[in-house]
N, C-alpha and C positions, 0 to 999 in steps of 0.2 A: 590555608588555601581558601581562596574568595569564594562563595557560594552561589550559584544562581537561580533564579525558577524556572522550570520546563513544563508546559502545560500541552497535556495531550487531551485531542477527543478521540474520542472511541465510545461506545454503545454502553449504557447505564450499567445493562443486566451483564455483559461481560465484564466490566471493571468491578462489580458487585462477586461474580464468579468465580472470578483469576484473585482476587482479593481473599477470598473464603480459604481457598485454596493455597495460597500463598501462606494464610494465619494457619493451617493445620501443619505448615510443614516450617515452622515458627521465623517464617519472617514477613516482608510486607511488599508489597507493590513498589514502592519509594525504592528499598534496599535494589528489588531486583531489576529495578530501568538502572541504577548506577552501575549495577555487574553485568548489566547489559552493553552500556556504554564505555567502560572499562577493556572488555571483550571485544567490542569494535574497536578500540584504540590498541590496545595490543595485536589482532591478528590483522588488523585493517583489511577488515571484511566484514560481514555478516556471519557471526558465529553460529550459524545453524542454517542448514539445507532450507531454501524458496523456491517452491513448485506447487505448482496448479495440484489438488486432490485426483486423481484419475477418477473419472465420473462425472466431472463437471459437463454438463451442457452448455454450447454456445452461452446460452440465453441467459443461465445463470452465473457466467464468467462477466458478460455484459451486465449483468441488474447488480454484483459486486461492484466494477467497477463507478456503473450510475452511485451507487449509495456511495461511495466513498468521494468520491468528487462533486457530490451535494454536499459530503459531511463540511465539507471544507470550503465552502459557498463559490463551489465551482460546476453547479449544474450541467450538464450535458446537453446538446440540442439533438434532437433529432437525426440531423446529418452526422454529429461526432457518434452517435450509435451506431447510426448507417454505414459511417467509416470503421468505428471498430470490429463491426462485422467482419466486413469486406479485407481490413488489414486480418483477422483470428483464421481465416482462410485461405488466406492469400500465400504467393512463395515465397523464398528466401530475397528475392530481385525483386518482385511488388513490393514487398515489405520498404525494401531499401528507398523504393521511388516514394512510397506511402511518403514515407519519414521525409525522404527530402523537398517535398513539396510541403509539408508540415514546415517543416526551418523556414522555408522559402518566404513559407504565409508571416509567422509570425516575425520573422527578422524584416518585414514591407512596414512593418508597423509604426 
């Protein structure tokens, strides 16, 4: 089977962390992104529960998502804060208009 590279970022001290962690319970980082990906192709899903920590504030769901869309040199401006705000508050129908005015924007491009 052909082999290929996957190269992730993610934060020094965590890949240092989950690394430690991973060698005391004798295997390695590498191993478990395969059994991770294996996992998605057999249940074709996410084989494990994704949900916000209860306790997160606004402010800290928004400084998440800033860091993570800088990690990937996709900075945030001001207004996409101001909208993520406005979308984490918003109702189930806002949301829906949020999103389609988002396609709108970017499928003008």
């Amino acid at each position: 089977m052909e082999k290929t590279f996957l190269q992730v970022r993610t934060e020094k001290s965590d890949k240092e962390k989950a690394s430690d962690i991973l060698e005391s319970l004798g295997t390695n980082l590498s191993s478990v992104v395969n059994m991770l990906l294996k996992q998605i192709i057999l249940t074709k899903s996410i084989p494990f529960e994704v949900k916000m920590p209860s306790g997160y504030s606004t402010s800290e769901v928004t400084e998440e998502v800033k860091a993570s869309m800088a990690m990937e040199n996709m900075p945030l401006t001001q207004d996409d804060i101001n909208l993520l705000k406005t979308y984490q508050i918003s109702t189930d129908s806002e949301k829906e208009s949020i999103r389609n005015q988002l396609i709108a924007e970017l499928t003008e491009e």
